[in-house]
C-alpha positions in Angstrom: -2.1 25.5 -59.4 -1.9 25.0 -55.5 -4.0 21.9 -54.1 -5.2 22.0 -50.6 -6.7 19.4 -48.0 -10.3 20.3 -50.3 -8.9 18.7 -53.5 -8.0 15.5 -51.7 -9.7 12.4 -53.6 -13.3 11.9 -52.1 -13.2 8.5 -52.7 -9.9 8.3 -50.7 -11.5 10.4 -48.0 -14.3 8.1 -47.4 -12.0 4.7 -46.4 -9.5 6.7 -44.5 -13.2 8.4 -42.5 -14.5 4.6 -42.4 -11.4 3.9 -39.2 -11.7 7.0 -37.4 -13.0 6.9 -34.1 -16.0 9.9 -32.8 -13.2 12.0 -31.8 -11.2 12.2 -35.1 -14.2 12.6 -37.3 -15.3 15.8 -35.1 -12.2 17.0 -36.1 -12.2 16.0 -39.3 -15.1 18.4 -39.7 -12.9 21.4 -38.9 -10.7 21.1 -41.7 -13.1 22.4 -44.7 -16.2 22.4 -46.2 -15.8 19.1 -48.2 -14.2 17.2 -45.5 -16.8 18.6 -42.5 -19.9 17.0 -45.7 -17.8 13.8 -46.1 -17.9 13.4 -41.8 -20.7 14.0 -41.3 -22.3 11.3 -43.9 -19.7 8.9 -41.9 -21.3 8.5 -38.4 -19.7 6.5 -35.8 -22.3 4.8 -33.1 -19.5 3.6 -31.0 -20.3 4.3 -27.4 -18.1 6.1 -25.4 -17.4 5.7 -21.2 -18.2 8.8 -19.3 -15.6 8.4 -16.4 -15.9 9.0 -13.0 -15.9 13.1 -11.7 -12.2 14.0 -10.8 -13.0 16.1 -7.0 -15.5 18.7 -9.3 -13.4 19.0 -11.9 -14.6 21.1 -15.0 -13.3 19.3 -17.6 -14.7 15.4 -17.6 -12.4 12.4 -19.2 -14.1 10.1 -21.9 -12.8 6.8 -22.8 -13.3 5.4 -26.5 -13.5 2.0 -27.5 -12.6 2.8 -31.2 -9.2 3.8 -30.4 -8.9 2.8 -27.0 -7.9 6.6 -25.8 -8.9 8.8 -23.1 -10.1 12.0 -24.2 -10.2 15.1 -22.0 -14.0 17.5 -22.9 -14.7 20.5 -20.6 -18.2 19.8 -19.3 -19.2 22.1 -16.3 -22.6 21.1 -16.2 -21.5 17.6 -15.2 -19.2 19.3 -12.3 -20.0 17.2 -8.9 -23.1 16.1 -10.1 -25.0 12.6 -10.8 -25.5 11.6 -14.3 -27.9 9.3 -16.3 -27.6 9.1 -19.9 -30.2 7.8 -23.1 -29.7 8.1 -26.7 -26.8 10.7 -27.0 -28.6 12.9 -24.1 -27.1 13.1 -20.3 -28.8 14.1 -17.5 -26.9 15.5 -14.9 -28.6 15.8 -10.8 -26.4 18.1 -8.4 -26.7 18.3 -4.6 -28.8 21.7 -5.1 -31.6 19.7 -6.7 -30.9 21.5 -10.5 -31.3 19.6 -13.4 -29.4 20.4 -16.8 -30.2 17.9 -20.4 -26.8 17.8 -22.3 -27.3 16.7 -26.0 -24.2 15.4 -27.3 -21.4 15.9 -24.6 -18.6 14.5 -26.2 -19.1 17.3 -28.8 -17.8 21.2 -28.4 -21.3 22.0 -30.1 -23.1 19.8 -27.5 -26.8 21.7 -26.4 -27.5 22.3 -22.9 -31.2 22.9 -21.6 -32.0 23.9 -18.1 -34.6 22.0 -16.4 -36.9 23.1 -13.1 -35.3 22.8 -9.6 -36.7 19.3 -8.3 -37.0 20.2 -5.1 -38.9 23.0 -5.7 -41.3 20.7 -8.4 -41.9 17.4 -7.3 -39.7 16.3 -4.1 -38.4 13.0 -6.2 -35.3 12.3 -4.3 -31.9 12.1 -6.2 -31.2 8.4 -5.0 -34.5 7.2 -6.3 -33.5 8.1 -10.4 -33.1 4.5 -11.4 -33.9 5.3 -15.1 -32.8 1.7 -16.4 -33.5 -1.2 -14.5 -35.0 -2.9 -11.4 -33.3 -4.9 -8.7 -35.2 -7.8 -7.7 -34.0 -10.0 -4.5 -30.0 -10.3 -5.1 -30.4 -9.7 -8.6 -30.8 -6.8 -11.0 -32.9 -6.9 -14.4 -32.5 -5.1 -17.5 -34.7 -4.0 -20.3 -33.3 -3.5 -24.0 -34.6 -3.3 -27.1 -32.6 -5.4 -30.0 -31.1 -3.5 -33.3 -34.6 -5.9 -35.0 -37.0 -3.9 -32.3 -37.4 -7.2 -30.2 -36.9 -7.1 -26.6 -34.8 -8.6 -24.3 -34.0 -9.1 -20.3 -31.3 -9.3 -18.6 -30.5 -10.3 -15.3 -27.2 -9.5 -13.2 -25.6 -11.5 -10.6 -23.1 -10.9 -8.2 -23.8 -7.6 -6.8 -25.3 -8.7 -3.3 -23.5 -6.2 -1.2 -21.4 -3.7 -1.5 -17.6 -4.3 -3.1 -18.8 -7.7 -4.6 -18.7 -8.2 -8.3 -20.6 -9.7 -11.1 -20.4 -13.0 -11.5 -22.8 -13.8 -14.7 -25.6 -12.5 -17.1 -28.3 -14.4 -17.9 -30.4 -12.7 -21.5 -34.0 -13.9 -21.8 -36.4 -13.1 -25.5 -39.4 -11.8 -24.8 -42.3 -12.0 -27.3 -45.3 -9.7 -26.4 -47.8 -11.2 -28.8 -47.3 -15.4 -27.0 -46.8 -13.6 -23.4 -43.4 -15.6 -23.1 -40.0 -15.9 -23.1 -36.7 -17.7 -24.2 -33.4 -17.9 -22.5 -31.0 -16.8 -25.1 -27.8 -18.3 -25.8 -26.0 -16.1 -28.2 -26.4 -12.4 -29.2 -24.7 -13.6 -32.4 -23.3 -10.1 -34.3 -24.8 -8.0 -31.3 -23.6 -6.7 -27.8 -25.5 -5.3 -25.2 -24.3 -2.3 -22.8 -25.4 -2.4 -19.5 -24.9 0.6 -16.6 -26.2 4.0 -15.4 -27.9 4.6 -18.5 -30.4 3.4 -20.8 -29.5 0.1 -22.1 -29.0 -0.5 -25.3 -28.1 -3.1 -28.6 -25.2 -2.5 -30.8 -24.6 -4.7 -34.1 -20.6 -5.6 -34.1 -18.1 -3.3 -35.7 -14.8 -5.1 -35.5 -12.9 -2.4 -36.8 -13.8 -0.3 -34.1 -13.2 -2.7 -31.6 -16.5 -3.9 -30.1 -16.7 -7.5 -29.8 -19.4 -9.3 -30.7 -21.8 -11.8 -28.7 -21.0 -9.7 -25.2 -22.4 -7.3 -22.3 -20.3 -4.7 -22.0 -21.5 -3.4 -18.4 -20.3 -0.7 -15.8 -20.8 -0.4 -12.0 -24.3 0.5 -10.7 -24.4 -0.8 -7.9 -26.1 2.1 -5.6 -24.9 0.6 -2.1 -21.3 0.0 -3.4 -21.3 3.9 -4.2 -22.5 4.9 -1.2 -20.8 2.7 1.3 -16.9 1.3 -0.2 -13.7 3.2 0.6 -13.5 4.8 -3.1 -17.2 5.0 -4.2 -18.7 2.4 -7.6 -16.7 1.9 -10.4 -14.8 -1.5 -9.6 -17.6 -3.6 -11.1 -16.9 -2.7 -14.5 -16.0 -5.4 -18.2 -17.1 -7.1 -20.7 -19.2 -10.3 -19.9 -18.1 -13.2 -22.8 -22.2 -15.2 -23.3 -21.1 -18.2 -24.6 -17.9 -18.6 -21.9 -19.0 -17.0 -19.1 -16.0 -15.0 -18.7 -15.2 -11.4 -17.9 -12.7 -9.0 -19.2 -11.8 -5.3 -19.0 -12.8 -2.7 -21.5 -11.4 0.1 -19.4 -7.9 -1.2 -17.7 -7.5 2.2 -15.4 -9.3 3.6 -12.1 -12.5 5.6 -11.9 -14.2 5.7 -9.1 -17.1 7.8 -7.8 -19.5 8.0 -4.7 -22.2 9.7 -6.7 -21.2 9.6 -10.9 -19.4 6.4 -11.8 -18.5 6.0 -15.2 -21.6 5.2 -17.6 -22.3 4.7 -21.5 -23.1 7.7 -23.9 -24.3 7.0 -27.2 -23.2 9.2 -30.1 -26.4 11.2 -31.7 -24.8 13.0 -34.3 
């Protein structure tokens, strides 16, 4: 009797599913019934990086930090347009004033919903959608919530005109119920990710290449996308706590005047 890719071992299935990055496993769940049930009980929550729009291209490049690959997903809602992004959703802001949600872009079943014209709603201007965090004299501060549900604050440094880089992060504990806070020292099995887009906690998956006890951060800078030659995207690494040092995550060039790269989160 013939076997097919259905009779493979499900035992078998399940490590080889365990070192695939987001990409593979979506297409993973092409194959068959069994093997799309099998992926989808193995979720990856390994961001992605939304690079920067190629002159209005259709078709928008991802990067993965699982296996350090570009990957190419035709997204024409995010055509020419600004983008924010929280929990798996991205909200893309065109020079029209429409909005459109985008649930899942990475994904060829991603959801789209239409939202109202701005301009015609509530006259909130485009520049002003600072979702994530709040500049404060020559520094910027961050909000995030641990993987425990505690929060945290970061403050950026660095970033006091336009073209400079980040120097350091500093992460302070908060604790609601005292009214105070902590500097923190180590993140220990945690990293944080920092950029247009909701910040967020991620516990360490070594397999999958996130490294532990760092702020993986991208360029959001508003002035330095406005005013430099090439638009943001320059400011971009990983930010070592303990060290103080920074390194790449992404080593080539995307650079926007009005979408620089940001984080998605997986949500599905």
């Amino acid at each position: 009797m013939a076997r097919t890719w259905a009779d493979f071992p499900p035992e078998l299935l399940g490590l080889c599913l365990q070192h695939l990055c987001l990409n593979d496993l979506l297409a993973v769940r092409a194959v068959c019934r069994s093997w799309r049930s099998a992926a989808v009980e193995e979720k990856s929550n390994v961001p992605w990086l939304m690079l920067a729009d190629k002159k209005g291209a259709l078709r928008r490049e991802f990067f993965c930090l699982s296996c350090q690959q570009v990957h190419n997903k035709l997204l024409p809602q995010a055509r020419a347009r600004r983008c924010f992004s929280s929990r798996g959703w991205v909200l893309t802001v065109g020079r029209d004033w429409k909005l459109h949600m985008l649930k899942n872009p990475m994904s060829r079943h991603r959801h789209v919903i239409e939202l109202p014209n701005l301009k015609k709603s509530s006259g909130i201007e485009v520049e002003h959608l600072r979702m994530h965090h709040h500049t404060y004299g020559r520094k910027q501060a961050y909000l995030v919530q641990s993987t425990t549900g505690s929060l945290s604050v970061m403050s950026r440094q660095g970033q006091q005109k336009p073209g400079a880089r980040t120097s350091r992060f500093d992460v302070f504990a908060i604790y609601l119920e005292t009214q105070s806070w902590t500097e923190v020292k180590t993140l220990k099995n945690t990293s944080l990710f920092l950029g247009w887009n909701s910040s967020f906690s991620l516990e360490v998956n070594e397999k999958h290449h996130i490294k532990s006890n760092r702020i993986y951060f991208t360029d959001d800078y508003l002035e330095s996308s406005r005013h430099t030659k090439n638009g943001g995207g320059k400011d971009m690494g990983i930010y070592h706590l303990e060290y103080g040092k920074i390194e790449l995550h992404f080593s080539g060039k995307s650079y926007s005047h009005f979408s620089p790269p940001l984080w998605i989160e997986p949500n599905f």
